[in-house]
ROKE-396160 format. One record per residue (C-alpha): residue in one letter; x, y, z. Coordinates in steps of 0.001 Angstrom, whole numbers, plus 500000, padded with zeros to 6 digits. Layout:
N
AXYZ...
***
This chain:
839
X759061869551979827X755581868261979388X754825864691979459X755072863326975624X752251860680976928X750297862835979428X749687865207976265X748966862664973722X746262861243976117X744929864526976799X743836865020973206X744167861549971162X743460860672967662X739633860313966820X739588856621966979X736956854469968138X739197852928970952X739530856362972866X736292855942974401X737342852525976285X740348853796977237X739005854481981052X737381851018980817X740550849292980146X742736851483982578X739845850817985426X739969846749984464X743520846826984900X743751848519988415X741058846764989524X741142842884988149X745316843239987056X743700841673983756X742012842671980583X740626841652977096X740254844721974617X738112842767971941X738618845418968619X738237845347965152X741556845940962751X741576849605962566X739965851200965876X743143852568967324X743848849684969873X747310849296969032X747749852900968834X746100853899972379X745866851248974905X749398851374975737X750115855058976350X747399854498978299X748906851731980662X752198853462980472X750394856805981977X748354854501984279X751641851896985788X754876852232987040X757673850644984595X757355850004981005X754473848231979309X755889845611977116X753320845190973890X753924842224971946X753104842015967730X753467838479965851X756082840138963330X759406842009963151X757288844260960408X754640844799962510X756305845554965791X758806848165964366X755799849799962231X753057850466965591X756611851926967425X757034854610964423X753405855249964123X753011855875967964X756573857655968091X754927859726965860X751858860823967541X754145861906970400X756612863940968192X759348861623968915X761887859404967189X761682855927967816X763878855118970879X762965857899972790X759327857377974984X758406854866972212X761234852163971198X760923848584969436X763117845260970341X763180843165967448X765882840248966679X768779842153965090X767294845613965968X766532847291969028X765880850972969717X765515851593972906X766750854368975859X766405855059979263X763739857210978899X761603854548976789X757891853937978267X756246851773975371X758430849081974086X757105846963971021X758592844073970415X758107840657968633X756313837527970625X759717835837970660X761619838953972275X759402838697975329X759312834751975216X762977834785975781X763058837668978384X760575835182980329X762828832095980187X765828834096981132X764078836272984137X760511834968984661X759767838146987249X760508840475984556X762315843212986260X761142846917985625X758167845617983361X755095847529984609X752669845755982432X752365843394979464X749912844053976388X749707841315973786X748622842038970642X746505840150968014X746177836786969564X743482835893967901X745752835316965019X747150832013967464X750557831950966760X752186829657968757X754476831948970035X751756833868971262X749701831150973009X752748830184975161X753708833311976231X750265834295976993X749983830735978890X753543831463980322X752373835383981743X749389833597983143X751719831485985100X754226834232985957X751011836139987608X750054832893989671X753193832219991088X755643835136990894X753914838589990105X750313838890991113X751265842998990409X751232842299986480X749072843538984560X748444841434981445X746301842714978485X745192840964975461X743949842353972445X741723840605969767X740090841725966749X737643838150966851X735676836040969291X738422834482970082X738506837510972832X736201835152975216X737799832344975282X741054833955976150X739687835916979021X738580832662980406X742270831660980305X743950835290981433X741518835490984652X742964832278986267X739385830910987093X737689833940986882X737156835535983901X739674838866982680X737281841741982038X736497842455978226X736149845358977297X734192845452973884X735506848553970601X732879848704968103X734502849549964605X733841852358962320X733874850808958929X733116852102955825X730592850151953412X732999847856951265X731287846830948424X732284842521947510X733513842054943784X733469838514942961X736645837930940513X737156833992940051X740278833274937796X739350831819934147X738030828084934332X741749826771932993X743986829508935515X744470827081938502X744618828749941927X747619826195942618X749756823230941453X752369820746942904X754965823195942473X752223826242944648X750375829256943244X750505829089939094X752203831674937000X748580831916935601X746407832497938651X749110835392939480X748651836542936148X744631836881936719X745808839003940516X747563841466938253X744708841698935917X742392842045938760X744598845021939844X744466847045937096X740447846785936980X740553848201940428X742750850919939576X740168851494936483X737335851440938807X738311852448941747X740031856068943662X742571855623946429X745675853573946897X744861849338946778X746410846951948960X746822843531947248X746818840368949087X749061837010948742X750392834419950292X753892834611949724X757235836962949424X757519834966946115X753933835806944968X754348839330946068X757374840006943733X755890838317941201X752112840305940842X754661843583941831X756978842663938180X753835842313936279X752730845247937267X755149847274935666X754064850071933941X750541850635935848X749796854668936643X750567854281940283X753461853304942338X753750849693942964X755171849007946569X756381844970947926X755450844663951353X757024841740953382X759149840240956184X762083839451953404X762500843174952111X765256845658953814X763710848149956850X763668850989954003X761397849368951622X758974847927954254X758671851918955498X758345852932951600X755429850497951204X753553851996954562X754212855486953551X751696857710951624X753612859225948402X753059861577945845X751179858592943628X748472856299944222X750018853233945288X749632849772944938X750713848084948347X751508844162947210X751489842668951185X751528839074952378X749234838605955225X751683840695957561X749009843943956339X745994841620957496X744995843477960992X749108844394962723X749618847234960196X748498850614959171X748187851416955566X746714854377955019X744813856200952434X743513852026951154X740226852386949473X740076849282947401X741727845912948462X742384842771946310X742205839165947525X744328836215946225X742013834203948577X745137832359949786X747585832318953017X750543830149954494X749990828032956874X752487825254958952X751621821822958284X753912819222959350X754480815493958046X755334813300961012X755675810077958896X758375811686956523X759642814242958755X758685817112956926X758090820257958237X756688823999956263X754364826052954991X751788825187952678X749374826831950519X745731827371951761X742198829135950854X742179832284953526X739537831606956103X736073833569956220X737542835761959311X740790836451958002X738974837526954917X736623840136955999X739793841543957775X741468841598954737X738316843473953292X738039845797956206X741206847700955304X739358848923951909X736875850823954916X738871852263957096X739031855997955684X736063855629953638X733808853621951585X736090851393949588X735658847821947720X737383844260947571X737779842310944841X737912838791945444X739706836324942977X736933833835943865X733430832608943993X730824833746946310X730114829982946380X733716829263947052X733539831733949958X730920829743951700X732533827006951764X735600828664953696X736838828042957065X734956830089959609X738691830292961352X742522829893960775X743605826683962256X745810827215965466X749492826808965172X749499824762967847X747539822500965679X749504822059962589X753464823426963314X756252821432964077X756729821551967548X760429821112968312X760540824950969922X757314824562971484X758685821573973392X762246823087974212X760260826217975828X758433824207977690X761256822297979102X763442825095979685X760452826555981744X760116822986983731X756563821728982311X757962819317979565X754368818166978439X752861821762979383X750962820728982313X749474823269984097X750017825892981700X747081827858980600X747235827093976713X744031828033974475X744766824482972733X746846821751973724X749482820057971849X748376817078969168X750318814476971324X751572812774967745X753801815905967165X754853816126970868X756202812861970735X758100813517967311X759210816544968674X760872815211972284X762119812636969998X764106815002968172X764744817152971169X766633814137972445X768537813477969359X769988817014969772X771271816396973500X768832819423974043X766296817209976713X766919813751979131X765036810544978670X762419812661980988X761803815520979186X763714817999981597X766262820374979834X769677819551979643X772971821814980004X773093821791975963X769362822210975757X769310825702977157X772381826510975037X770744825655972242X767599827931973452X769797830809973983X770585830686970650X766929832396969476X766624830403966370X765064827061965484X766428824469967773X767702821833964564X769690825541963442X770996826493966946X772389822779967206X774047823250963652X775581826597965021X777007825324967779X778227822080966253X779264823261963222X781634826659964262X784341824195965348X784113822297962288X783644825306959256X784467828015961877X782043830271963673X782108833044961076X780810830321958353X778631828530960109X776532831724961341X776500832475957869X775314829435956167X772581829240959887X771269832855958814X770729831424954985X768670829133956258X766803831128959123X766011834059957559X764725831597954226X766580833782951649X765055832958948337X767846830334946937X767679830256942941X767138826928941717X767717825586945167X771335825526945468X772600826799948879X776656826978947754X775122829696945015X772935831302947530X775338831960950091X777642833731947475X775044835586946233X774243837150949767X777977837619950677X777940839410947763X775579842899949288X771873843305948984X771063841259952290X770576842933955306X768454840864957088X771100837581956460X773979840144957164X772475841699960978X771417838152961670X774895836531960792X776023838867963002X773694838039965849X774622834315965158X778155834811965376X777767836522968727X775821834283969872X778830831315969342X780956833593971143X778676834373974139X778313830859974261X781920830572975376X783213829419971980X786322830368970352X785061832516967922X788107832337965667X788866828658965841X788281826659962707X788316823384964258X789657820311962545X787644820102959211X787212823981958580X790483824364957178X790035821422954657X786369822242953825X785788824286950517X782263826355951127X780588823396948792X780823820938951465X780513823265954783X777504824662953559X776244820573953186X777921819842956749X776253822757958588X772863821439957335X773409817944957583X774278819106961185X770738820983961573X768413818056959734X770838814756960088X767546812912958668X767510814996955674X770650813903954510X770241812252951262X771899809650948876X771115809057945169X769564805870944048X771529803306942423X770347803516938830X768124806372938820X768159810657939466X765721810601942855X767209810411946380X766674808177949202X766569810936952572X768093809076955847X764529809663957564X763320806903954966X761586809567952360X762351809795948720X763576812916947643X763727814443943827X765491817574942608X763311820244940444X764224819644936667X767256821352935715X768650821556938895X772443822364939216X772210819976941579X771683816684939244X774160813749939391X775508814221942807X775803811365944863X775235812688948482X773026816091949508X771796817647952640X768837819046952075X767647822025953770X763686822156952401X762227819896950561X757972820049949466X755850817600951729X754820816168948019X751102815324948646X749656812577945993X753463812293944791X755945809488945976X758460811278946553X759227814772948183X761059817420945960X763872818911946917X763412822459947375X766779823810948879X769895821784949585X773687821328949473X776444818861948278X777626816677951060X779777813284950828X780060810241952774X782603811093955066X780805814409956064X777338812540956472X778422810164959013X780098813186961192X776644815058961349X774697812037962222X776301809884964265X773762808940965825X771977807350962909X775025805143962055X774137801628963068X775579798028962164X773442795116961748X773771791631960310X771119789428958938X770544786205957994X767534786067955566X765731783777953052X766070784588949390X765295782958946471X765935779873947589X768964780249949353X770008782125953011X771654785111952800X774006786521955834X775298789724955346X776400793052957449X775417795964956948X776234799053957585X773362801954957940X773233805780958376X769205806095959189X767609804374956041X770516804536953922X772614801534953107X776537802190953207X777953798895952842X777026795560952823X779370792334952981X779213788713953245X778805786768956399X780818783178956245X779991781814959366X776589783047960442X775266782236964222X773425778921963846X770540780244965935X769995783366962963X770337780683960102X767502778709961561X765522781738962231X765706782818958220X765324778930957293X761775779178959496X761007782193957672X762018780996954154X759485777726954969X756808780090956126X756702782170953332X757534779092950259X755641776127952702X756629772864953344X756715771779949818X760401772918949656X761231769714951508X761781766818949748X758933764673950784X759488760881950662X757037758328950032X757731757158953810X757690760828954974X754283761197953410X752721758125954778X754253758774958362X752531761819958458X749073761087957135X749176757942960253X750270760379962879X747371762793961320X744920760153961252X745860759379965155X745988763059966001X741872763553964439X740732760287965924X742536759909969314X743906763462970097X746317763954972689X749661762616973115X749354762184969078X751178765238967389X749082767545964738X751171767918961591X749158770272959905X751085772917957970X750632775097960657X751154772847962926X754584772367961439X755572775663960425X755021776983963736X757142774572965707X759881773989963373X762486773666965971X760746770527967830X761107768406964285X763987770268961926X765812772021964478X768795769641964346X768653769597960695X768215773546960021X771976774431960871X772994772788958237X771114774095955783X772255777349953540X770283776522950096X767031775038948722X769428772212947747X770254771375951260X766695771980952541X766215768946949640X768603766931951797X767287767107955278X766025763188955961X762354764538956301X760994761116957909X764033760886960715X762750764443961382X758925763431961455X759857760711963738X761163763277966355X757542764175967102X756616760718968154X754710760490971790X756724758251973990X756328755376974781X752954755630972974X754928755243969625X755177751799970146X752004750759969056X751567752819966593X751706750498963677X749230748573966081X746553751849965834X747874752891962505X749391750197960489X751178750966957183X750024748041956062X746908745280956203X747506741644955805X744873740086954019X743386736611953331X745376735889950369X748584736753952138X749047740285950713X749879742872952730X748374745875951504X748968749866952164X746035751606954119X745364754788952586X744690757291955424X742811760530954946X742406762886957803X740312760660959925X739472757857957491X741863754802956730X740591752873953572X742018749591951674X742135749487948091X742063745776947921X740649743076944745X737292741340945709X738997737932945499X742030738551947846X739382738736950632X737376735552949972X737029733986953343X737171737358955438X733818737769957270X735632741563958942X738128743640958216X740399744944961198X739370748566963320X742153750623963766X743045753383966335X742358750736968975X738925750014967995X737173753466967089X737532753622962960X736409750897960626X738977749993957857X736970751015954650X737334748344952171X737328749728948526X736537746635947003X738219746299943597X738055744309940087X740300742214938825X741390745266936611X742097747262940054X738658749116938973X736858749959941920X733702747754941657X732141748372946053X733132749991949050X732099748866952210X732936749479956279X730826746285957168X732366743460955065X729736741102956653X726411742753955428X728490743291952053X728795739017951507X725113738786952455X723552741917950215X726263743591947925X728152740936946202X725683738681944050X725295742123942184X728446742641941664X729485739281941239X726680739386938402X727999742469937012X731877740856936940X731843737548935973X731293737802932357X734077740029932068X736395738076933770X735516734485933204X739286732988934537X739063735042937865X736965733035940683X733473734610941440X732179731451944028X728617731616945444X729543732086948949X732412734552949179X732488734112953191X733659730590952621X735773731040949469X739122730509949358X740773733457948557X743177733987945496X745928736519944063X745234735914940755X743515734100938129X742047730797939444X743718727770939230X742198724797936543X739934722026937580X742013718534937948
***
């Protein structure tokens, strides 16, 4: 029987990759490596890998980024050869494979082969590897391309690895796939069709987008745009958009257009995927996400129309948010979109925006590498034993912000050690094939809600079954109910993989015979995002997520009013305070704690408020508060920490300050500016920062603003006295001044002044008053009236006698005729009060 492969090759398709078919072949034998750089539509797919397959012994592995894409190029080739799929052609997708002993070609999705490589790095019987579209930088794809760079180093110079890109991207990744010297490329010039560029913004009111993603109204100006084509335009049209969601909707309001409208995307069952890529009776109008961009065939596409928009990863570190978001399609991704209207023929795209808009485009998509969440990244790169992806040939490497979140959540599942190497329950939790957060669920949760549940409530949430109004309970009832085969084949792949894992299957565990499906559904994702459990706010309808975010429900959610969720999805919320809630489950208290243990944590504190310290315990699951109760007998060492804090913050003035107190402090100030060292500073800062050295005995003692009123501030000030300096301190710094008349008068010190508010005629007879601080400051006299009004002030008493005081002895006397005003104040005697009578 004649070679199915042998004959296609000896009389292919007329496509534009035929004639680099020998160039490819004779790279391969020659360098083990090459880079087929080729438009979307010159045949690569198609003919490079019978090609290989005629040209190696074993089969040639060829990789696409989707399950859509990988079981579409195995039909179309099958097909060329006159062969069901499964035969020389067969595809290995998760839940699906089709495959036989006589299979040459296998296509099968990035992930397929990344898991063959962790579980048998040599990959035994694989004659050569092609991967397909990298340029569109998945992040499955750049590891495994980094990880078959690797595998050729070290283990199997013999493999031939191709890569195939439809951009520039081609150079950069031969640099890579040579290992120092560069992989051949071998360059396929298209054979496009003129496509002429309609410019179709959306009216100046129809927003692209909103907080809640693409408006009802902008989808309402893609259908309108669709029907102008079909006006305008002969030959089927393939519309673009970002989402499933967005494709259903344009395909509803559609109804009733003179052509058959076909949904094309990952969500829809294998039969209405091939219905969409299949040329019918009718013209059709294919309604594709960005699956149709450059990994699939549509044929018989003259005119295409452009939403402008694509999905994209972003993740939110700080709230621990993690999805796809809403973007404007970049520049290259857009001219493959339009090079699908060319492929047969001259064709036309309409574009729902501006041709000023479109300059301002990204010339590329941004890497996944770039903007994903990279738990799975880091898990595959521990299970292969290059934690941080040393070594590894990647086109990018990894932001180191979301490496660190993600080893910090690799931890928190058990799945890595404090070094990054994989643990016993980290490649368990890679066997499983799904998101490492789900695999941990599935294997946590089957003992708890039993493995049948759990692998059903996992799939919900893996395969991202559109959930009306966001309730998961409803959801998975909905599914059990028929009309999901994708959740049914991967429930079942789940559930298999619990019992390969060496689980009882059947067992229900402790809480699964207890649990209604409301609550197991919440445990099971509690048990995949422990940080996205949520509580509701005392007082109020928004949420308070364990990671620390708020969290709101949509309005009119069936959802409202419960105290505890789980929440499985929830909007990143950009410019709003709080995330919403896009998908979750009901959970209670009791359940919460048992999928996080880890964030359970006890803590008491002893704090300053209002006026008063506070010691309480409290009891914590991540940011939410479960308890809290009174402390009675708080450590003495925490009390004077909060009673430091409370002074800090409210300052000294919440001692009482006596008049003593206040004059100790402004003498041992005065001493500190003018002398220095061993004299204490007592500045508030001073003060505040060494509490302990003056209050400390007094602080343990102290649980109100009322006993901080108490505390004997000058006993405390007296603490900080220099010993045995102190002694002379009223000697340097006297509280008071005896003067002539026998007063004895209070110096009033300021900083590094000390002044005497004394009356002119209690001095009479002084020719100096005293320095202080052992002879360095002058005692400032402020000389006052009999009225106590200040009438001089002088630091040279002296010069004051001999030039001051016959003015204001002129200025005085009038006004007080009974108090003495004598000629010669150096000699006077000196008086209290009024002078005494003439005998």
């Amino acid at each position: 029987m004649p070679d199915p492969i042998a004959r296609l090759l000896a009389d292919p398709p007329d496509l534009p990759v035929r004639e680099a078919l020998p160039a490819v072949v004779s790279a391969v034998r020659e360098r083990g490596t090459a880079v087929v750089q080729a438009p979307p539509g010159t045949g690569k797919t198609t003919l490079v890998p019978p090609a290989l397959a005629a040209a190696v012994e074993g089969t040639v592995v060829v990789t696409q980024p989707r399950r859509l894409a990988a079981r579409a190029a195995a039909r179309r080739l099958a097909s060329l050869l006159g062969e069901p799929v499964g035969r020389t052609v067969g595809h290995t997708v998760r839940g699906d494979r089709r495959t036989s002993g006589a299979t040459r070609v296998e296509v099968v999705t990035t992930g397929v082969l990344l898991r063959r490589l962790q579980r048998d790095p040599e990959l035994p019987g694989v004659g050569a590897v092609v991967l397909d579209e990298v340029h569109e930088r998945h992040l499955d794809a750049d590891l495994t391309l980094a990880l078959l760079v690797d595998v050729r180093t070290h283990l199997r110079e013999d493999l031939p690895v191709v890569a195939m890109s439809a951009t520039v991207e081609a150079e950069r990744t031969a640099g890579l796939l040579g290992g120092g010297a560069d992989a051949p490329v071998v360059e396929v010039a298209g054979s496009l069709h003129p496509v002429e560029t309609i410019w179709c913004p959306p009216p100046p009111r129809a927003a692209r987008t909103d907080e809640r993603g693409v408006t009802p109204a902008f989808l309402d100006h893609v259908a309108a745009t669709v029907r102008r084509a079909l006006a305008e335009r002969a030959g089927d049209v393939l519309v673009f958009l970002p989402g499933a969601g967005e494709v259903d909707g344009v395909a509803r309001r559609l109804a009733g257009v003179g052509a058959d409208v076909r949904p094309l995307h990952g969500r829809l069952p294998h039969r209405e995927q091939d219905r969409a890529l299949t040329e019918g009776p009718r013209r059709r109008v294919v309604v594709s996400t960005a699956v149709a961009e450059s990994s699939l065939t549509v044929p018989n596409v003259r005119v295409v129309v452009d939403a402008g928009l694509s999905r994209e990863p972003r993740t939110d570190h700080r709230r621990g948010l993690a999805g796809l978001v809403t973007v404007s399609v970049s520049r290259a991704a857009a001219d493959q979109r339009a090079g699908r209207a060319g492929r047969e023929g001259p064709g036309a795209v309409y574009r729902c925006w501006t041709e000023h808009d479109h300059a301002r485009l990204r010339a590329h998509p941004r890497p996944e590498i770039t903007t994903a969440d990279l738990t799975a990244f880091a898990l595959e790169l521990a299970c292969w034993g290059t934690p941080g992806g040393e070594g590894l040939a990647l086109l990018d490497p990894p932001p180191e912000a979301a490496m660190a979140a993600a080893r910090a959540t690799l931890e928190q599942l058990g799945a890595v050690a404090p070094d990054g190497g994989v643990t016993g329950r980290g490649r368990a939790i890679a066997a499983v094939a799904a998101d490492p957060r789900l695999a941990r669920a599935l294997i946590d949760g089957s003992p708890l809600v039993g493995a049948r549940r759990a692998a059903e409530i996992v799939a919900l949430l893996d395969e991202d079954v559109p959930v009306p109004g966001g309730d998961l309970v409803a959801g998975l009832r909905a599914v059990r109910r028929g009309g999901a085969p994708a959740w049914e084949a991967q429930a079942r792949r789940l559930r298999e993989a619990v019992d390969d894992a060496g689980r009882d299957g059947s067992a229900a565990g402790r809480s699964a015979g207890r649990l209604t499906d409301d609550v197991a559904v919440g445990l099971v994702v509690a048990l995949a995002h422990p940080d996205r459990i949520a509580r509701r706010r005392p007082g109020g309808s928004a949420y308070l997520m364990a990671s620390g975010t708020g969290a709101a429900l949509p309005p009119g959610s069936a959802l409202a009013g419960l105290p505890w969720l789980a929440v499985a999805d929830a909007d990143r919320g950009a410019g709003r305070r709080d995330a919403t809630v896009r998908s979750a489950a009901p959970l209670d208290e009791d359940l919460a704690i048992e999928a996080a243990p880890s964030l359970l944590r006890e803590k008491e504190s002893v704090v300053w408020e209002q006026g008063q310290v506070l010691a309480r315990r409290r009891t914590w699951l991540g940011a939410i508060e479960l308890s809290s109760a009174v402390v009675h007998d708080p450590p003495a060492a925490a009390v004077v920490a909060a009673v430091r804090d409370g002074l800090a913050r409210d300052g000294l003035a919440v001692l009482s300050w006596s008049a003593a107190a206040t004059s100790l402090r402004r003498r041992l100030a005065f001493l500190h500016a003018t002398l220095g060292s061993p004299w204490p500073d007592v500045s508030d800062a001073a003060l505040l920062a060494d509490v302990d050295a003056w209050l400390g005995p007094d602080l343990t003692r102290v649980r109100s603003a009322r006993d901080l009123e108490r505390v004997d501030v000058l006993t405390a000030l007296r603490r900080l006295l220099p010993w045995p300096d102190a002694a002379r301190l009223d000697e340097l710094a006297p509280e008071k001044v005896r003067v002539p008349s026998g007063s004895e008068i209070r110096v009033d010190y300021d900083g590094d002044r000390a002044v005497l508010a004394v009356r002119v005629q209690e001095v009479f007879g002084w020719r100096g008053a005293p320095r202080l601080a052992g002879g360095r400051v002058p005692l400032v006299l402020e000389l006052l009236s009999p009225a106590r009004r200040p009438a001089a002030v002088t630091a040279d008493l002296a010069t004051f006698w001999a030039q001051g005081y016959a003015q204001v002895r002129a200025d005085l006397r009038g006004r007080y005729p009974k108090h003495a005003w004598p000629e010669d104040p150096a000699t006077a005697e000196p008086a209290r009060g009024v002078r005494r009578p003439a005998r």
